[in-house]
C-alpha positions in Angstrom: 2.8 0.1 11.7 3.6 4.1 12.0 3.4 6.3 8.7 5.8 8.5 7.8 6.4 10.8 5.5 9.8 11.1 3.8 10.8 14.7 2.3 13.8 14.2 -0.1 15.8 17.0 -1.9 18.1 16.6 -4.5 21.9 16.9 -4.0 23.8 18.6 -7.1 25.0 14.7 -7.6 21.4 13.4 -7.3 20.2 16.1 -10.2 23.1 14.4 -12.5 21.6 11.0 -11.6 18.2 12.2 -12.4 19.2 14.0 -16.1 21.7 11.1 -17.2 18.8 8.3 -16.5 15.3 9.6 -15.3 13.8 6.0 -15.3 16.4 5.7 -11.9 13.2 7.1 -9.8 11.4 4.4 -10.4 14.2 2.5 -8.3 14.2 5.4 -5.2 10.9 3.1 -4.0 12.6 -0.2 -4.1 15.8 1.2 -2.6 13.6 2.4 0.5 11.8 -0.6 0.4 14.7 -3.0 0.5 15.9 -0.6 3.8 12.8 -2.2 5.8 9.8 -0.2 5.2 7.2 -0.1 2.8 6.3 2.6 0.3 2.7 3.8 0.1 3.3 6.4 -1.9 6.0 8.3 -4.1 5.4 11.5 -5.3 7.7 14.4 -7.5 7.0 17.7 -6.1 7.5 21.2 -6.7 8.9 23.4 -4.1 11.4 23.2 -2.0 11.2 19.5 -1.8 11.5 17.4 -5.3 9.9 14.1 -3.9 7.9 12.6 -1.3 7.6 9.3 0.2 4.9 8.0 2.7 6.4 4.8 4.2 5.2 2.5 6.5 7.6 1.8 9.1 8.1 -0.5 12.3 9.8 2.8 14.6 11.6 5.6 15.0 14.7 4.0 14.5 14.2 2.3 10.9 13.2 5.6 9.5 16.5 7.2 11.4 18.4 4.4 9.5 16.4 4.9 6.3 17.2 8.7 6.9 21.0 7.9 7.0 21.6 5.1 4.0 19.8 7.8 2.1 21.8 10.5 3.0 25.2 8.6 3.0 24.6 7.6 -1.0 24.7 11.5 -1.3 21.9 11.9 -4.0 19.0 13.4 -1.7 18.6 15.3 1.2 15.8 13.7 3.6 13.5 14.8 6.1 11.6 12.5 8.2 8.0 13.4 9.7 6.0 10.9 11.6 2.1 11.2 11.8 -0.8 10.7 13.2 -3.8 10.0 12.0 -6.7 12.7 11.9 -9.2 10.3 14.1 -6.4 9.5 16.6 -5.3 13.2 16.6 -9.3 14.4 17.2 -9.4 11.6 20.0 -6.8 12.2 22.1 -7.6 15.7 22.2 -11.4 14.7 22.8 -9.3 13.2 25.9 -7.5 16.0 27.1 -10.7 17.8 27.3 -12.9 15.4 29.3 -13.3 16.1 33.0 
């Protein structure tokens, strides 16, 4: 399946959340998981994004719907990134450059 990676920020309401029970992180992973995807990874970062998730998803369209459940509970802010991987980004542009 496709990795993405999810880009979350914190909403005012999703700081509260966070400062009333911090142990509630560990649940952000099972939340996104119980959404259809799986979590790789889950990382707190500083920055202009507090968190990162790489998921593994089926498509486009469960990350969209991931996206919008996360955003409709109106404790983060998420931005969605698909990727490719370094190999199959070095071979098709090996590709693209063979006569």
């Amino acid at each position: 399946m496709p990795i993405y990676i999810l880009l979350s920020m914190l909403t005012t309401q999703g700081v509260e959340n966070i400062v009333e029970d911090p142990a509630c992180l560990r649940k952000i992973s099972q939340e996104i998981e119980n959404l259809g995807v799986t979590v790789l990874e889950h990382y707190a970062t500083l920055g202009q994004y507090d968190f990162v998730h790489v998921i593994d998803a089926p498509d486009n369209e469960t990350v969209a719907r991931v996206s919008m459940e996360l955003i409709a509970r109106g404790s983060i802010k998420p931005l969605s990134l698909p990727t490719i991987s370094i190999n199959d980004f070095i071979s098709r542009l090996s590709m693209d450059r063979q006569p």
